[in-house]
C-alpha positions, 0 to 999 in steps of 0.5 A: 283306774286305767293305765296312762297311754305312752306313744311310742314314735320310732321309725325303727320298728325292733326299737318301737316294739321294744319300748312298747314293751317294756312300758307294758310290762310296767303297766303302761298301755302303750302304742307305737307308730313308725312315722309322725305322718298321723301323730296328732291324729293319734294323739287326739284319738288316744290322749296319751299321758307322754309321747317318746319321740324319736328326733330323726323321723322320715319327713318331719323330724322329732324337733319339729313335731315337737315344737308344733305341739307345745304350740298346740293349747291341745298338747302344750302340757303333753309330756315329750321325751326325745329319743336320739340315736346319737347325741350329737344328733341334735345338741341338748340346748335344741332338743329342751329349745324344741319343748323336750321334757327330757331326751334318750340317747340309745340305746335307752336304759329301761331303768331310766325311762321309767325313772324319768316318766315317774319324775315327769309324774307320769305313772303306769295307772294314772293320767299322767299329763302335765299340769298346767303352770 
């Protein structure tokens, strides 16, 4: 079975690289883009189980790009976890208000994300979207 994807979305590239990392060590397939310009075109070539979205992006920001998928019957069961370098940033209510399954304040513990991806049930090798309600 082929491992779940994760799309690594952070305009910080020693962050992106580092995520990216650490999910493939745990079995993921990983990528990473630096901005949301080609998200969705990434999305529908890659068909990722979960998507790591940072909230302050260059152009749109993560909250928007996110609201934007969950209105997409493409993408609305996509799971999305919002990475924040600050959490005040934007305020818990906004990042779940936005669609968020879940959201990071960084630096973000390893340990945690893959906790939080196996509770979202997305797990290193399996398709690990969300199923629909």
């Amino acid at each position: 079975m082929s491992p779940s994807r994760i799309l690594v979305v952070d305009d910080v590239r020693h962050i992106a690289h580092f995520l990216k990392r650490v999910l493939e060590k745990a079995g993921f397939e990983a990528h990473a883009l630096y901005s949301g310009e080609r998200l969705e075109e990434a999305i529908r070539q890659l068909q990722p189980a979960a998507v790591l979205l940072d909230v302050n992006l260059p152009g749109r920001s993560g909250l928007e790009i996110c609201r934007a998928l969950r209105q997409d019957p493409a993408t609305r069961d996509l799971r999305i976890l919002i990475v924040t370098a600050h959490s005040f940033d934007a305020g818990v209510h906004e990042i779940h208000e936005a669609g968020a399954d879940w959201h990071f304040t960084k630096p973000i513990s390893p340990t945690a994300l893959l906790a939080k991806l196996q509770e979202l049930g997305v797990e290193p090798g399996e398709n690990g979207r969300r199923k629909a309600s």
